[in-house]
Biopython code that builds the backbone (N, CA, C, O; Angstrom):
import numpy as np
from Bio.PDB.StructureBuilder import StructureBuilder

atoms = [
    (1, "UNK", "N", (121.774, 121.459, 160.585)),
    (1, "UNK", "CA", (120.536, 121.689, 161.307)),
    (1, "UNK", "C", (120.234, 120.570, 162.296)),
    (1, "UNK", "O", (119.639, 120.660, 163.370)),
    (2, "UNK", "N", (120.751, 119.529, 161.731)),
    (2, "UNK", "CA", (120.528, 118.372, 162.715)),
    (2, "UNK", "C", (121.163, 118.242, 164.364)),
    (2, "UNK", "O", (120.806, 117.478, 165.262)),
    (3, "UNK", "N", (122.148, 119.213, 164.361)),
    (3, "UNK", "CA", (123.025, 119.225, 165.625)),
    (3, "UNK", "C", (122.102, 120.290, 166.477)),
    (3, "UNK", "O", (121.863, 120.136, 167.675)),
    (4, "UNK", "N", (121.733, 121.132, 165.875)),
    (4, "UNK", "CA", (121.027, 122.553, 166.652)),
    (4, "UNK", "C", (119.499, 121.767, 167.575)),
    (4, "UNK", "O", (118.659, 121.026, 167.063)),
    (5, "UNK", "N", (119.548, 122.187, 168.852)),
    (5, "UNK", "CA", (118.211, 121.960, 169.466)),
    (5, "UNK", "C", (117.086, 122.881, 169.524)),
    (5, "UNK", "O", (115.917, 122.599, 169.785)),
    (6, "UNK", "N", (117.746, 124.385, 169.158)),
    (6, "UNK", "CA", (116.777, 125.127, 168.778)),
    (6, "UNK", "C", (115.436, 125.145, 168.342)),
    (6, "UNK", "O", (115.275, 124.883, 167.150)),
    (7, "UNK", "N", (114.044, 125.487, 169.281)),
    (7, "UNK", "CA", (113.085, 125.088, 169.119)),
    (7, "UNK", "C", (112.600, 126.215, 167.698)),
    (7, "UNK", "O", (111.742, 125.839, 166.900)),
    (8, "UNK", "N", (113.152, 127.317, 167.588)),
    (8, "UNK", "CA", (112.969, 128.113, 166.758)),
    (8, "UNK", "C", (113.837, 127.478, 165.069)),
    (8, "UNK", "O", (113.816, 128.113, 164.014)),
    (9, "UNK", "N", (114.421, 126.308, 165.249)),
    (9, "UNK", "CA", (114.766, 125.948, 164.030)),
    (9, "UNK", "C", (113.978, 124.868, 163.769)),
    (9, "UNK", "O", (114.344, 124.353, 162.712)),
    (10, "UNK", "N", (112.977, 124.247, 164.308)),
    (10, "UNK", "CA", (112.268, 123.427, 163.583)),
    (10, "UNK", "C", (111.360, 123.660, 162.368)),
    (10, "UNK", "O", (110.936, 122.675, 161.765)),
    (11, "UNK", "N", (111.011, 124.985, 161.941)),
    (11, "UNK", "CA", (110.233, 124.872, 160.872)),
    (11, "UNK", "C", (111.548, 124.772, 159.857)),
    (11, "UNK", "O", (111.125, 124.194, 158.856)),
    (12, "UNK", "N", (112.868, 125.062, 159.687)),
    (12, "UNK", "CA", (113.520, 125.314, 158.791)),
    (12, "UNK", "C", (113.649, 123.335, 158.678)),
    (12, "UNK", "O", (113.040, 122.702, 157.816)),
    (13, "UNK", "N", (114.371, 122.812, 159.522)),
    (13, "UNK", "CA", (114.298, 121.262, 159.972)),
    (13, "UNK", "C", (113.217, 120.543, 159.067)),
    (13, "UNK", "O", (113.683, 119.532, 158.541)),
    (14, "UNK", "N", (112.075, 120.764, 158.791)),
    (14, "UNK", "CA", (110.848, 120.204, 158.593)),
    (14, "UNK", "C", (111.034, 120.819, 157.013)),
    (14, "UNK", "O", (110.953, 119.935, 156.160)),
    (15, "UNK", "N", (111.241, 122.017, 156.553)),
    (15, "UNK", "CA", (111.136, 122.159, 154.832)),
    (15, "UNK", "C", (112.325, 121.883, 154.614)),
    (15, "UNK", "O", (112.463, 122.417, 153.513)),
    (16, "UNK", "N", (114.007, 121.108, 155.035)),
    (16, "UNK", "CA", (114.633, 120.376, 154.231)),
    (16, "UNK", "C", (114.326, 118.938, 154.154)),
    (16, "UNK", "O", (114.619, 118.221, 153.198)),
    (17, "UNK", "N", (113.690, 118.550, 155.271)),
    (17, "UNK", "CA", (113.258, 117.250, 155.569)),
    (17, "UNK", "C", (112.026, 117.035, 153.888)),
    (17, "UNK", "O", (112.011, 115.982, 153.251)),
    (18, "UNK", "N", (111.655, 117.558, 153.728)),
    (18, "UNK", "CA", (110.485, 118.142, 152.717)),
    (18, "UNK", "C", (110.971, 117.967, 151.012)),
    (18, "UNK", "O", (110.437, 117.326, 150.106)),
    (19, "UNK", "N", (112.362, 118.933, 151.029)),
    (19, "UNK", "CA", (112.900, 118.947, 149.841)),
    (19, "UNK", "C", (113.631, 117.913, 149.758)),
    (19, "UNK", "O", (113.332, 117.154, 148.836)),
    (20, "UNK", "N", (114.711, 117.541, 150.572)),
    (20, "UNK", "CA", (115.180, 116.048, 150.311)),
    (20, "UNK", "C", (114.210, 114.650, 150.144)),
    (20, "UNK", "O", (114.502, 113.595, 149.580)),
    (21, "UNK", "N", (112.735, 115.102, 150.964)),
    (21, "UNK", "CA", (112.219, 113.754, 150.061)),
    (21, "UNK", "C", (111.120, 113.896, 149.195)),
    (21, "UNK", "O", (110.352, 112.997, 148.853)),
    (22, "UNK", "N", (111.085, 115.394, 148.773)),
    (22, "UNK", "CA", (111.078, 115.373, 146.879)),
    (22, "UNK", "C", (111.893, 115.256, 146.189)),
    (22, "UNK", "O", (111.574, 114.947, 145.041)),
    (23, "UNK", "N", (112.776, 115.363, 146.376)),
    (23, "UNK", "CA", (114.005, 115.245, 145.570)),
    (23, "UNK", "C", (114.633, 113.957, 145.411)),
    (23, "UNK", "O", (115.029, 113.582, 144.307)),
    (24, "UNK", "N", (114.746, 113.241, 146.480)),
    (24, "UNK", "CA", (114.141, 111.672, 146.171)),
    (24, "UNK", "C", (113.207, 111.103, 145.346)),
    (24, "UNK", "O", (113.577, 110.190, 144.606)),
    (25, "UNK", "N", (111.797, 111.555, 145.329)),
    (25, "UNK", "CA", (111.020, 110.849, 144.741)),
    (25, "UNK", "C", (111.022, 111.374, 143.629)),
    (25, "UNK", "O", (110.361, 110.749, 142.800)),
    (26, "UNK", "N", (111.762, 112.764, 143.084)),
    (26, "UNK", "CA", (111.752, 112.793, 141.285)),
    (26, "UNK", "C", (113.228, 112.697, 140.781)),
    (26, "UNK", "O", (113.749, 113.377, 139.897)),
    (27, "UNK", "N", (113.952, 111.417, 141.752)),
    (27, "UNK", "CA", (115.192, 111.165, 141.389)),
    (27, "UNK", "C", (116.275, 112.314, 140.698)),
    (27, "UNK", "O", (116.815, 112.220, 139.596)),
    (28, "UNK", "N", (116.400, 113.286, 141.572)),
    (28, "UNK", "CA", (117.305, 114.334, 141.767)),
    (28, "UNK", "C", (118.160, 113.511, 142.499)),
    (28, "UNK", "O", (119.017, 112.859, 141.901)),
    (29, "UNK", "N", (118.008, 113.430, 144.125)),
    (29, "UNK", "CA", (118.949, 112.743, 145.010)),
    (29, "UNK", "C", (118.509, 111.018, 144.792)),
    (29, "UNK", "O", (117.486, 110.430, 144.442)),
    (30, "UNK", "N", (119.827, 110.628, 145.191)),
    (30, "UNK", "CA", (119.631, 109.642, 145.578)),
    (30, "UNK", "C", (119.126, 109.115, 146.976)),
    (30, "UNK", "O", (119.028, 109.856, 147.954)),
    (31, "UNK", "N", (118.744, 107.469, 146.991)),
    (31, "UNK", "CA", (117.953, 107.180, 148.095)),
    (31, "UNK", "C", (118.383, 107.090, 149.304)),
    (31, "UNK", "O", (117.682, 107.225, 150.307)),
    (32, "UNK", "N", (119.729, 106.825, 149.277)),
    (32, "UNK", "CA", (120.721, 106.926, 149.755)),
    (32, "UNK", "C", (120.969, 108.169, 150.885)),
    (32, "UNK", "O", (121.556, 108.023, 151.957)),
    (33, "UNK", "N", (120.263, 109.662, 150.278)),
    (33, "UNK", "CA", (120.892, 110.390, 150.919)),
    (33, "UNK", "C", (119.488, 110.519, 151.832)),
    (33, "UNK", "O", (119.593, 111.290, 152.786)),
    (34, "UNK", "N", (118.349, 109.945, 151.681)),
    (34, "UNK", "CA", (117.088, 109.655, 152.689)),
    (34, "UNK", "C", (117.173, 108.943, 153.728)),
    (34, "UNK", "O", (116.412, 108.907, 154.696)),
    (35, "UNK", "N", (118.422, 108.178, 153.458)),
    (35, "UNK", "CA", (118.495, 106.561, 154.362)),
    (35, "UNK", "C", (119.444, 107.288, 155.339)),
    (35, "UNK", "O", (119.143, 107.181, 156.527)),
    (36, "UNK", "N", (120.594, 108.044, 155.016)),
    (36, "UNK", "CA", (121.645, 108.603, 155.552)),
    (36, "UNK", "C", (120.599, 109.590, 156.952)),
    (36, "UNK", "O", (120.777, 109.529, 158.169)),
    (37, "UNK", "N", (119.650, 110.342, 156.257)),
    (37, "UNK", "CA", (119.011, 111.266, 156.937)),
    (37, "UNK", "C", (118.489, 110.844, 158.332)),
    (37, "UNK", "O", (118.788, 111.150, 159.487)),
    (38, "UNK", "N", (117.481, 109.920, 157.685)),
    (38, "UNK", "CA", (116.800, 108.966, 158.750)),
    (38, "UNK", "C", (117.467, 108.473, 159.670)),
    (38, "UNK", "O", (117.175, 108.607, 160.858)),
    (39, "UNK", "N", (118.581, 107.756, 159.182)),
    (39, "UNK", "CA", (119.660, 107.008, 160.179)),
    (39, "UNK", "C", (119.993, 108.206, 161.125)),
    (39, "UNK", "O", (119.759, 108.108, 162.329)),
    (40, "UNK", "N", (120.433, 109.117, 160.690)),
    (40, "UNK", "CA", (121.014, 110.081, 162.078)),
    (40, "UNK", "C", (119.735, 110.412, 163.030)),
    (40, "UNK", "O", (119.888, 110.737, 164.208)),
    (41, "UNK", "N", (118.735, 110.322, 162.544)),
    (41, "UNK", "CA", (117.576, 111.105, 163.020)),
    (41, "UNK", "C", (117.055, 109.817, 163.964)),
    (41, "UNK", "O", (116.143, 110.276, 164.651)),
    (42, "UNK", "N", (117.168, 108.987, 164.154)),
    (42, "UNK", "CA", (116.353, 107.722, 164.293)),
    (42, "UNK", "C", (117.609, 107.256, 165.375)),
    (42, "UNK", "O", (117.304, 106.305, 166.095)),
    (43, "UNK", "N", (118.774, 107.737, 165.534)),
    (43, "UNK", "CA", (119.911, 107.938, 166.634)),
    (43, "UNK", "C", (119.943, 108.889, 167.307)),
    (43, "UNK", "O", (120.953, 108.805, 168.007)),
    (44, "UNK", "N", (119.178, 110.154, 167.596)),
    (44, "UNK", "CA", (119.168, 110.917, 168.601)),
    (44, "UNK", "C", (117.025, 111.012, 168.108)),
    (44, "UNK", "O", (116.553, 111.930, 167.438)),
    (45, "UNK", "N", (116.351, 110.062, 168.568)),
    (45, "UNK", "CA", (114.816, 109.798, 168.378)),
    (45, "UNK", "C", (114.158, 110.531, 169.198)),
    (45, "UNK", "O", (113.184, 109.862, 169.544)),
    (46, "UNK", "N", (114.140, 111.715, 169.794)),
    (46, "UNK", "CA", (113.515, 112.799, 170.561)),
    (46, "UNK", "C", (113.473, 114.160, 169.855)),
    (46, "UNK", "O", (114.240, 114.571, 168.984)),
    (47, "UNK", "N", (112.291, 114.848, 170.476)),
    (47, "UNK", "CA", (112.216, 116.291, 170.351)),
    (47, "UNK", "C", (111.871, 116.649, 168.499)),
    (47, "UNK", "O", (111.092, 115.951, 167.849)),
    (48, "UNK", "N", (112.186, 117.149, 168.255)),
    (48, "UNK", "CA", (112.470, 117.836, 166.621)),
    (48, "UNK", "C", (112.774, 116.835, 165.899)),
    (48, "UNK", "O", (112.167, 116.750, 164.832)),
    (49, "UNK", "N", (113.594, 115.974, 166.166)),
    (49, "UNK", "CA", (113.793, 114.939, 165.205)),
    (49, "UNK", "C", (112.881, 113.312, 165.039)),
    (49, "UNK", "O", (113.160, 112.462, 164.193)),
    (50, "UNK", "N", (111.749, 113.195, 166.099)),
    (50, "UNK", "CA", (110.645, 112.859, 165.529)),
    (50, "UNK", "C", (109.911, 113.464, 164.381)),
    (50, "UNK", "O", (109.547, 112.768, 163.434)),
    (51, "UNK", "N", (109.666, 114.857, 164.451)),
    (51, "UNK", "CA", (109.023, 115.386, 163.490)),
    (51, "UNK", "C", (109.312, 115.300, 162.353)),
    (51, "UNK", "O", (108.521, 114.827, 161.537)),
    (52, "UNK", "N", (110.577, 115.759, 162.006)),
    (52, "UNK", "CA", (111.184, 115.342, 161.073)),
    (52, "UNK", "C", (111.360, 114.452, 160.618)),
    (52, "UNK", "O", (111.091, 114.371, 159.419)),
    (53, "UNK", "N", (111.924, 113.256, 161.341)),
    (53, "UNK", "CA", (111.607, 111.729, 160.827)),
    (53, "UNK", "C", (110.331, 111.544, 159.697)),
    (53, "UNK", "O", (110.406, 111.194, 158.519)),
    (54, "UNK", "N", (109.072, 111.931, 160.553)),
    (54, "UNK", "CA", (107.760, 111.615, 160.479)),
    (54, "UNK", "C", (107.848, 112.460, 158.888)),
    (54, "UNK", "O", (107.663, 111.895, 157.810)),
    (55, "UNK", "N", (108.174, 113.919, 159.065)),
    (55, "UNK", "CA", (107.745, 114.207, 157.958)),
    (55, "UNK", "C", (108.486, 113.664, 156.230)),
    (55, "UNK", "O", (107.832, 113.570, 155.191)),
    (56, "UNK", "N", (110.026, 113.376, 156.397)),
    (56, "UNK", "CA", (110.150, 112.739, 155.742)),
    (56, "UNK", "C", (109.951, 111.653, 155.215)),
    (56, "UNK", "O", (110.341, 111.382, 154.079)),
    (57, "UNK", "N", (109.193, 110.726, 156.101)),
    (57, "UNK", "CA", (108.745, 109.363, 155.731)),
    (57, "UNK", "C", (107.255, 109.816, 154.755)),
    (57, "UNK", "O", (106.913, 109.282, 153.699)),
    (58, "UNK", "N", (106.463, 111.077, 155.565)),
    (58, "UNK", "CA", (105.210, 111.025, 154.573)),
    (58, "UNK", "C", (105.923, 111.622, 153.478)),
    (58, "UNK", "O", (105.759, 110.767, 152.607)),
    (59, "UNK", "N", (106.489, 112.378, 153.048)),
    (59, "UNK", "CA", (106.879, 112.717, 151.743)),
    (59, "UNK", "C", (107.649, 110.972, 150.941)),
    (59, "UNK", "O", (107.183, 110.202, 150.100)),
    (60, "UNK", "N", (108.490, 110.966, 151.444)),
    (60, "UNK", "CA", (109.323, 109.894, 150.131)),
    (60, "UNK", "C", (109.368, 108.372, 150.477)),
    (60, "UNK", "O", (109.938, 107.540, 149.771)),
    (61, "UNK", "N", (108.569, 108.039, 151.878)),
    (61, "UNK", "CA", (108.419, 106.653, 152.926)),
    (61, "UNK", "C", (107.780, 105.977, 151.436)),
    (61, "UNK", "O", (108.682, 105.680, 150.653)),
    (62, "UNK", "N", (106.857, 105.790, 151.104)),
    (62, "UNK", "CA", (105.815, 105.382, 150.261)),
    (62, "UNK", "C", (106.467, 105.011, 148.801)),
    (62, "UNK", "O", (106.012, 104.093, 148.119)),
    (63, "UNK", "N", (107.419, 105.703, 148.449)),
    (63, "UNK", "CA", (108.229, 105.990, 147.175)),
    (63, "UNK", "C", (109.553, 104.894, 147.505)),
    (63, "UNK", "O", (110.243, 104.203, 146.754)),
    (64, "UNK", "N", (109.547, 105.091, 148.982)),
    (64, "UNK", "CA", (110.984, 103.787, 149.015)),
    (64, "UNK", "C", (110.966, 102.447, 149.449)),
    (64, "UNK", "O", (111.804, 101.554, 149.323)),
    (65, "UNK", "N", (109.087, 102.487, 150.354)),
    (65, "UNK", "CA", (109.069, 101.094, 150.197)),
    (65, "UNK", "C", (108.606, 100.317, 149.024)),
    (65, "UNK", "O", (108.688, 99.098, 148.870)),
    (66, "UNK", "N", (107.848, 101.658, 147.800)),
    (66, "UNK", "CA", (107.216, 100.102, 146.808)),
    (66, "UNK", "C", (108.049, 100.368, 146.204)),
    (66, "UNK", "O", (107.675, 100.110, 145.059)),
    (67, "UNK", "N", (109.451, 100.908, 146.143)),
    (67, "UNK", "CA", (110.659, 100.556, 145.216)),
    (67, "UNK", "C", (111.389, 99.086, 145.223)),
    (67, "UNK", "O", (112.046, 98.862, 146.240)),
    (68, "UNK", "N", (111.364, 98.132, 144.301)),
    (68, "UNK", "CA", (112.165, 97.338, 145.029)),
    (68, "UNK", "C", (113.680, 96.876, 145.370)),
    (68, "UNK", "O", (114.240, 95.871, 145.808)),
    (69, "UNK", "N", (114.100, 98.445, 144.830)),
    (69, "UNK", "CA", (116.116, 98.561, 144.957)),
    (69, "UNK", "C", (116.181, 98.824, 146.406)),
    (69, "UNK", "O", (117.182, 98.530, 147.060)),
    (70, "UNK", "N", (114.807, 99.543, 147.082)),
    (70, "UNK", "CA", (115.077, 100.041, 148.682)),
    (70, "UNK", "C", (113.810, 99.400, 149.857)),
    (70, "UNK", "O", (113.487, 99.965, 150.902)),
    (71, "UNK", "N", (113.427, 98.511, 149.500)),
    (71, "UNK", "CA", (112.063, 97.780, 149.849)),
    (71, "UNK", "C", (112.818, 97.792, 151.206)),
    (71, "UNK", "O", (112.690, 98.553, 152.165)),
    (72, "UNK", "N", (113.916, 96.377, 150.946)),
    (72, "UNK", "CA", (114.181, 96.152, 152.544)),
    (72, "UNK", "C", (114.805, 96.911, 153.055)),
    (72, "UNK", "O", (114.748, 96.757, 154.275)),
    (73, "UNK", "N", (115.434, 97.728, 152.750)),
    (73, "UNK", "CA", (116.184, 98.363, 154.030)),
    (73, "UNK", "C", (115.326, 99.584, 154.638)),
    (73, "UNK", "O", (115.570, 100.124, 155.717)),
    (74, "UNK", "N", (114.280, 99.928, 153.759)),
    (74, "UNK", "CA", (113.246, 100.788, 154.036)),
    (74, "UNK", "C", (112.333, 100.072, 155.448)),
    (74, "UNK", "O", (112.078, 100.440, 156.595)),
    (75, "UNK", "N", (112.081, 99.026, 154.715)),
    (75, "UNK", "CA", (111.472, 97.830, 155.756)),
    (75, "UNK", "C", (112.299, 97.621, 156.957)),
    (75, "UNK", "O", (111.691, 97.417, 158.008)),
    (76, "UNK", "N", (113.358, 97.635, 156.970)),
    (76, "UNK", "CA", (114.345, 97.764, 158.321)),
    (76, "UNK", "C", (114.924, 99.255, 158.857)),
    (76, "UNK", "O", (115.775, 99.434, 159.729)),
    (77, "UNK", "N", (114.456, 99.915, 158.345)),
    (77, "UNK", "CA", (114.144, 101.628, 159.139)),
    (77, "UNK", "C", (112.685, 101.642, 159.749)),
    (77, "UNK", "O", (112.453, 102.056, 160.885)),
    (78, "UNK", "N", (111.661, 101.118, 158.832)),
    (78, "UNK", "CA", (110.660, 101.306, 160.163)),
    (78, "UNK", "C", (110.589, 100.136, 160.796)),
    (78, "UNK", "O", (109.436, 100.308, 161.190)),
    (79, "UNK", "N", (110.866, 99.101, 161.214)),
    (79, "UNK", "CA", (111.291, 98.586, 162.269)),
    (79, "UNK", "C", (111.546, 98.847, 163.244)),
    (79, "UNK", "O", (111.057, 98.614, 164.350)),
    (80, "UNK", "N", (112.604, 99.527, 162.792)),
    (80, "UNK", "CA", (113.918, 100.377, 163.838)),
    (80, "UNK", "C", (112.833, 101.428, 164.474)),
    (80, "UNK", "O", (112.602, 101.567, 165.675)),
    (81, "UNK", "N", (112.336, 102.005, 163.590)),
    (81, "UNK", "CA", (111.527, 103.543, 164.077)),
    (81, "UNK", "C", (109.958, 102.813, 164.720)),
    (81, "UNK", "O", (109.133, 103.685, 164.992)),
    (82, "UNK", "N", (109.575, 101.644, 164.928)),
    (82, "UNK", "CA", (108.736, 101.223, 165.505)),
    (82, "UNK", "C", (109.062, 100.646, 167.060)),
    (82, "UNK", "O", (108.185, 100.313, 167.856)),
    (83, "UNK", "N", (110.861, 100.591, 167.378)),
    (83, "UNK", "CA", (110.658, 99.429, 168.438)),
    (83, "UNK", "C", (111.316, 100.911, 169.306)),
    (83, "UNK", "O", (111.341, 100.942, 170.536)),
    (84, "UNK", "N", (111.907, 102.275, 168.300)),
    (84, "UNK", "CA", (112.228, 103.402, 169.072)),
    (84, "UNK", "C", (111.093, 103.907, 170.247)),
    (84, "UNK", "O", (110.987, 104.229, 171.431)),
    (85, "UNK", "N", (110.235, 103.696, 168.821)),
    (85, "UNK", "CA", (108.599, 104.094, 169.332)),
    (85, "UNK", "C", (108.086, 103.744, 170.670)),
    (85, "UNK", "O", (107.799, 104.435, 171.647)),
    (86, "UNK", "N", (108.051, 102.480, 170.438)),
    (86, "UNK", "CA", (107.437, 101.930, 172.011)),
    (86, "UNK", "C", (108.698, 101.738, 172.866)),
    (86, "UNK", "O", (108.581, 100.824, 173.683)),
    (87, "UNK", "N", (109.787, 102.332, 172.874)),
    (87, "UNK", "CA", (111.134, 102.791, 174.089)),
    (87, "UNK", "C", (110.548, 103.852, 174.765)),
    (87, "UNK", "O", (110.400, 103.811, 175.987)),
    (88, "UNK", "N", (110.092, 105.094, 173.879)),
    (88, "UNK", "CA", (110.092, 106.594, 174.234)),
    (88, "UNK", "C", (108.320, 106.195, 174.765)),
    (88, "UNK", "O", (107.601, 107.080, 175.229)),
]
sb = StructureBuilder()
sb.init_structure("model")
sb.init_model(0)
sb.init_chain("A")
sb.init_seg("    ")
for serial, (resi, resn, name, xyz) in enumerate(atoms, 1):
    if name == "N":
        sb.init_residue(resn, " ", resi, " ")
    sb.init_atom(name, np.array(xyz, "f"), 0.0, 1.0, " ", f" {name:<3s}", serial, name[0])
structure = sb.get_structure()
């Protein structure tokens, strides 16, 4: 889903973005596969994949920074997604 620009695939975009970070926060997936997500998403930072970003951070953002196995590198994704911010 991540390759497609399809404006008609963003609601599908937004409820896996959704389930992968519940599924994170009741340790189904690992954190790992949130960090993986973000990272691609946070490398092409326009269109649909802001949203997505955004919505995965409010679902499992909160769950991975007061973790402290994923504090910092959580802490160095929004960084990253703050200095994207003021680029665009």
């Amino acid at each position: 889903l991540l390759k497609r620009k399809d404006p008609l695939m963003l609601e599908g975009k937004l409820r896996n973005a959704r389930f992968i970070g519940e599924a994170v926060n009741f340790g189904i997936a690992e954190a790992d596969l949130a960090f993986h997500v973000l990272g691609k998403l946070l490398d092409d930072f326009v269109h649909h994949n802001v949203e997505v970003s955004v919505t995965l951070l409010e679902v499992c953002g909160r769950f991975l920074y007061r973790t402290p196995a994923t504090h910092v590198r959580m802490r160095v994704v929004l960084e990253r997604m703050m200095r994207l911010k003021v680029e665009v």
